[in-house]
N, C-alpha and C positions, 0 to 999 in steps of 0.2 A: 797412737792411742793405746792399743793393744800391747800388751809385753809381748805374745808372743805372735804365729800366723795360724789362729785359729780356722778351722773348715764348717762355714756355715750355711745350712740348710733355710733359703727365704720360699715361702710357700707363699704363693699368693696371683688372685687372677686379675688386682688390677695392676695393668702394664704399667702407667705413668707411673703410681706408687713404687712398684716393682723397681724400676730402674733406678729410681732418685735413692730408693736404699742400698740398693747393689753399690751405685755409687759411693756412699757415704761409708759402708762395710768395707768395700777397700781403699778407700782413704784412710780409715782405720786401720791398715793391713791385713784384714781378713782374708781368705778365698772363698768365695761362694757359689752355691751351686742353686739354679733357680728349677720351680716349678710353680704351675698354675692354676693346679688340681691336687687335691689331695691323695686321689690314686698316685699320682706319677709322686707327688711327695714320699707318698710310705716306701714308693721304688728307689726312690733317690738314698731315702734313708738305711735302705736294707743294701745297698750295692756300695756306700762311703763312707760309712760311717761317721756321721758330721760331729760335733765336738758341742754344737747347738743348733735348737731348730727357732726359727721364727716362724709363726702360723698365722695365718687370719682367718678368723675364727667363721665370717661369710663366705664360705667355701663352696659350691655346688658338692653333691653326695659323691662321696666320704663329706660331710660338714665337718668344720673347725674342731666344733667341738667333739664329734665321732676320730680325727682324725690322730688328738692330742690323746685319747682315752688308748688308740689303737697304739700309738709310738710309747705310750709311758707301760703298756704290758708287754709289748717285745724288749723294751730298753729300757728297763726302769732307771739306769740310770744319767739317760742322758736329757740336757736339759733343756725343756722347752718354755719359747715366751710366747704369749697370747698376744695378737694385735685387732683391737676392737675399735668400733665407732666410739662415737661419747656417748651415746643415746643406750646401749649396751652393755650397762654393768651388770645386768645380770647372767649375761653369757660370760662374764668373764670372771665371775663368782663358779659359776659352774667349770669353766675351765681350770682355775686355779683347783677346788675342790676333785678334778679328774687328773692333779700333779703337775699343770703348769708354773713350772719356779718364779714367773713374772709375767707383766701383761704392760703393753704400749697403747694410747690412745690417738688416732687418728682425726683429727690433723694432728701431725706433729708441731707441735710450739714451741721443742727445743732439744734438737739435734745432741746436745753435750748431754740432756740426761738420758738420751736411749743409748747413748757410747757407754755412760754409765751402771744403766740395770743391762746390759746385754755383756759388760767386764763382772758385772757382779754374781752373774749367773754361768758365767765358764766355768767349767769344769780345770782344775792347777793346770799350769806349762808339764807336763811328764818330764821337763828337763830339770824342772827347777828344782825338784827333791836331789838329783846328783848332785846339782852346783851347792845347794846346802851342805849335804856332806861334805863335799871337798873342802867346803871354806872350817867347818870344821874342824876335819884330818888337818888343814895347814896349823891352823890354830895349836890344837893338840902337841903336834910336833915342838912349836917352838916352846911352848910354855909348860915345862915342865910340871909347874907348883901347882899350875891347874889339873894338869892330868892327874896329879897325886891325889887334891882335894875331890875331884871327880871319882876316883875309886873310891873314897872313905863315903861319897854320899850311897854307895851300891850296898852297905853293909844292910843285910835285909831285916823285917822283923820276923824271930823265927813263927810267929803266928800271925793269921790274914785270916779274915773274914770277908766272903764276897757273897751278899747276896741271903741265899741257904747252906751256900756249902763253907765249909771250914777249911781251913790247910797249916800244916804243920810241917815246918821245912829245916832241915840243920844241911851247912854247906862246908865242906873241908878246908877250903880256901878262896881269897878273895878275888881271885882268875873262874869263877864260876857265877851263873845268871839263872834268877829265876824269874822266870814273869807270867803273871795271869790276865786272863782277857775272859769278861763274860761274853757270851755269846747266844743270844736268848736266855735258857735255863741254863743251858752247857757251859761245862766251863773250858776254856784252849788253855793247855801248860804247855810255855818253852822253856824245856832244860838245858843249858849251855854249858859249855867250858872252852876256856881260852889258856892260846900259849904264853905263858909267863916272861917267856924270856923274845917275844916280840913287842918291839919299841912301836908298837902301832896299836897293842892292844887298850889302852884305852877307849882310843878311837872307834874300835869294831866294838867295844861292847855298849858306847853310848848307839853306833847304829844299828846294833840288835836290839837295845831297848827300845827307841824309837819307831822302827821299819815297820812295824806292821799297822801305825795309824792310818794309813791310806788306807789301806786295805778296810781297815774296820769300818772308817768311813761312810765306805758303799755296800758295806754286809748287811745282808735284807734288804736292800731295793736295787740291788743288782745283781741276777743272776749269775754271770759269770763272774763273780768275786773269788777272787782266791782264797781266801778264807775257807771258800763251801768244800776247798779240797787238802787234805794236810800236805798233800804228796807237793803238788803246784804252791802250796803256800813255802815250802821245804827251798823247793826251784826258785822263785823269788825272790827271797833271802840272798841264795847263793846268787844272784845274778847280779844284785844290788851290789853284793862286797865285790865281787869282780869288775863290775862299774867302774865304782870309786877310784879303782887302782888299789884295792890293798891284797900284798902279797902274806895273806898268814894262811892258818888252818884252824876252821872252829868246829868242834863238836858240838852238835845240836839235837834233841829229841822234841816234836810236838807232840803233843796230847791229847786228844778232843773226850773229856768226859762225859757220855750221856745224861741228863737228870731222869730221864724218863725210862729207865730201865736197866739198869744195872749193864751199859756198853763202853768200851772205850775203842777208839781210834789211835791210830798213833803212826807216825811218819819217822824215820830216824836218820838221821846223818852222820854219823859216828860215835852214839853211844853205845855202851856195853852195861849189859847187866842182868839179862835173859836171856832164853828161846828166841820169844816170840820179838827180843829190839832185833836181834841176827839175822831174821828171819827179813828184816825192811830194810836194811840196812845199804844207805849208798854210801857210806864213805864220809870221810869230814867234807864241810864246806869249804869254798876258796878255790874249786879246781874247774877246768872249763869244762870238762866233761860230768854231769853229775844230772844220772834220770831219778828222779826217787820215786819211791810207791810206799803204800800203806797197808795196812790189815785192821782189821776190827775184831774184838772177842768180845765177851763176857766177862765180866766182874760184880764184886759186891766190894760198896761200901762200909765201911773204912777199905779204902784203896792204898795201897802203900808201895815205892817205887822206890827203886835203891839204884839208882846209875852212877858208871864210872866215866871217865874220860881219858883218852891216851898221853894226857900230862897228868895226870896222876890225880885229878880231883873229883871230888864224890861227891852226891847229892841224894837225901834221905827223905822223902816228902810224903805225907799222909792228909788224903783227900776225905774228907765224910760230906754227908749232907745232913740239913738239921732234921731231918725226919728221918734217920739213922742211926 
């Protein structure tokens, strides 16, 4: 039933219940891990990290409902389903409204739709974004006429509007990438550049375009997001292209522009064009060794950024905000 073998967390103190769903969980292929109480549940949850939790919301203290408000602020992003009587939908208004993604009603009347809202509520297979790539890269490889029409859709426009903030970009050549991602007020620039003369570059620049929607995903209701760090957002990347198997070298600069006071962040991986990129500097991406780190300064808007890359392409981009 399940695409992949999900780790699921079933809370709940009645046994007979308890069992017949354990049961039907790994029928599904699930593994799951039980508890009775919702103390020993947040323990469960804190020591395995489950991938979903199922709760029943008549819990002795920690109750259902204390126990759901308790898991969605340590984990905001992991997801949990509410299991109520019928007689109880207003516990389960309040449970959803405390960040429960769904809720089961007890007696169950039909086994295929809890397989259904408990698939609908996983969190992706972590494997399946690779096997996307890869079918991709194969793709790529054979079809030339695509990869060509794929770089002509990269020609960018040299001016963007997001938001408040303004951008003004001119690119030297069509082996370079720019992308912007809001981020609350803030704005994240990734600066790229690609080797020209590797027959896989297509490939890596549609999955630098892409790679960082996961991640955006879960920015804001997950703490540990990568996102929150340009350095580990940098590591990422690079772990991704070493995945897939592709053997090139990418130059990359991020960016994290403050709105709230004149700061920028910035992570680098092998651009040039400062001080302060030299100063972060791990190297291009592609290589199995690569720690990155960050710094943050001071700036004013109009922000303007002039990077080069080690095949020779450049990148001239000017950041304002409209109350600048």
């Amino acid at each position: 039933m399940f695409d992949w073998s999900p780790l699921i967390l079933l809370i709940e103190d009645d046994p007979l219940f308890r069992r017949l769903m354990v049961a039907y969980l790994e029928l599904w292929g699930a593994r799951v891990i039980e508890a009775d109480n919702g103390e020993e549940g947040l323990l469960q949850a804190e020591l395995n990290s489950p991938d979903l939790v199922l709760s029943d919301l008549l819990l002795p203290a920690p109750s259902g409902q204390e126990l759901i408000t308790s898991l969605k602020r340590r984990h905001p992003a992991l997801p949990v389903i509410a299991i109520s009587g019928q007689q109880k939908m207003a516990d389960v208004a309040r449970a959803l409204r405390a960040g429960a993604e769904d809720y089961l009603i007890k007696p169950i009347r039909s086994w295929n739709l809890v397989a259904e809202v408990i698939a609908g509520s996983l969190r992706p297979d972590p494997g399946k974004l690779l096997d996307e790539l890869n079918e991709h890269l194969a793709y790529y490889r054979r079809e030339d006429i695509a990869a060509s029409r794929l770089l002509q859709g990269w020609r960018q426009q040299p001016e963007r509007t997001l938001g408040d903030w303004r951008l003004s970009c001119r690119q030297s050549s069509p082996w370079v990438l720019t992308e912007y991602i809001r981020l609350d007020q803030d704005l994240l620039l990734l600066l790229a550049e690609f080797d020209p003369l590797n027959m896989d570059t297509p490939v890596v620049m549609t999955l630098v375009t892409f790679i960082l929607n996961e991640p955006l995903r879960h920015y804001g209701s997950r703490q540990d997001c990568v996102l929150h760090s340009l350095a580990r957002t940098l590591e990422y990347i690079n772990r991704l292209i070493l995945e897939v198997g592709l053997d090139t070298r990418v130059n990359l600069a991020l960016f994290r522009l403050h709105a709230d006071g004149g700061r920028v962040e910035v992570a680098n991986g092998g651009m040039a064009g400062s001080d302060w990129l030299e100063r972060c500097n791990a190297g291009p991406l592609g290589r199995q060794e690569l720690t990155a780190n960050q710094l943050s300064y001071r700036c004013s808007f109009p922000l303007s950024l002039n990077l080069k890359g080690s095949f020779g392409g450049e990148i001239e981009l000017t950041a304002s905000r409209g109350d600048h």
